[in-house]
N, C-alpha and C positions, 0 to 999 in steps of 0.2 A: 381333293384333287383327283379326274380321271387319269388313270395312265395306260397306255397301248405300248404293247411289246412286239420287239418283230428282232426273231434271231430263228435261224435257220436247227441252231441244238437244244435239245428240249433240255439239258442240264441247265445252259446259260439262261433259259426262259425259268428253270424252275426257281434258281439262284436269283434273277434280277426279281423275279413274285414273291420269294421270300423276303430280300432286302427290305421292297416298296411298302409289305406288309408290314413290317413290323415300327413300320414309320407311325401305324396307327392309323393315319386320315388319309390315306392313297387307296385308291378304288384301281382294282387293275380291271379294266372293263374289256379288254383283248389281246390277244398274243394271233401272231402267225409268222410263221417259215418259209414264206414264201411270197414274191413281188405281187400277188392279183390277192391273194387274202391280205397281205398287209394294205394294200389300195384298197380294196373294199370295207377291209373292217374299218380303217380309220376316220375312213368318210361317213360311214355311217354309223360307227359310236362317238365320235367327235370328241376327241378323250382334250385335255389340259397338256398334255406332254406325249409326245413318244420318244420311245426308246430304242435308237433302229441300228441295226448291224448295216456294216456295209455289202459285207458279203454276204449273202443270201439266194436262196432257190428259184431261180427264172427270172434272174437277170442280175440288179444291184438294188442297195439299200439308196444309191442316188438320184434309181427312177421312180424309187417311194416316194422319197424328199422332194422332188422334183411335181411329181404329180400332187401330193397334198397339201403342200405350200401353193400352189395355184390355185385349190381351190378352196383352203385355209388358210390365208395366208398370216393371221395371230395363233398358228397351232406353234406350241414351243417341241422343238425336235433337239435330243443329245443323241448324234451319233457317237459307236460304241465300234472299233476296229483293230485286230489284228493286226494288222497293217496301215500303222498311222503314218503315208508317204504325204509328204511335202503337197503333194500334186492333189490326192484325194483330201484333202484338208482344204487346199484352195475351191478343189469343185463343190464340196458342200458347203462354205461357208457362203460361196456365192448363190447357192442354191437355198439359203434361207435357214443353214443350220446354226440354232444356235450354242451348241457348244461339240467340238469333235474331240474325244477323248479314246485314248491309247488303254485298247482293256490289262492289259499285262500294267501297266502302271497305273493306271487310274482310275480303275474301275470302282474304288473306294468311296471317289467324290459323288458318285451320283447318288446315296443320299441327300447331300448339301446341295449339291446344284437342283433337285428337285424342290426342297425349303424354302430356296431365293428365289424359282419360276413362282413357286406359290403365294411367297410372300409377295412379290412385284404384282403380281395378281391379284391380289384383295385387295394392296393400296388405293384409297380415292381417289377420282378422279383430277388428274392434275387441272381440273376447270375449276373443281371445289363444288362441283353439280350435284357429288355426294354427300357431301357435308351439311352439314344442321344449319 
């Protein structure tokens, strides 16, 4: 599985590349700290998952989401915030996020929740178009 990271602190970048790594089969194919490299890099590594802060450098992690869901719209996104208000939870889940997690509490899960994008991801095709 590709993964793209976007956090504005190179510890949290170093921390979420260690975790991903040691998963074994996760490729981290980009990071960036900032809204126009995480917009370009995503788009053009076309990763499996990102991993995106909210807060971030030149602007929000919601005009990330916002832009690369429009133009990916099956890329799987777990935002990752500081500040899990009621209000930014509603804007990116309508925005295409599929999972918003609180890093002070949750930041645990996103091994697992990275497992279950993967796993839903190889599954056959519910046509059976892949099957024998």
């Amino acid at each position: 599985m590709k993964a793209f990271l976007v956090d504005d602190s190179p510890m949290a970048l170093e921390q979420l590349g260690a975790m991903l790594f040691e998963m074994g089969d996760v490729e981290i194919v980009g990071e960036a700290g900032n809204v126009q490299d995480a917009e370009q890099g995503i788009l053009r590594s076309r990763p499996d998952v990102v991993i995106l802060d909210i807060q971030i450098a030149g602007g929000s992690g919601v005009d990330v989401l916002r832009t690369v869901k429009k133009a990916l719209p099956s890329l799987k996104v777990v935002v990752l915030t500081n500040h899990p208000f009621f209000q930014y939870r509603v804007k990116c889940m309508a925005w295409g996020a599929d999972y918003f997690l609180d890093k002070h509490n949750e930041y645990v899960r996103i091994p697992g929740i990275v497992r279950q994008l993967r796993w839903a991801g190889e599954r056959p095709d519910s046509r059976g178009e892949d099957l024998p």
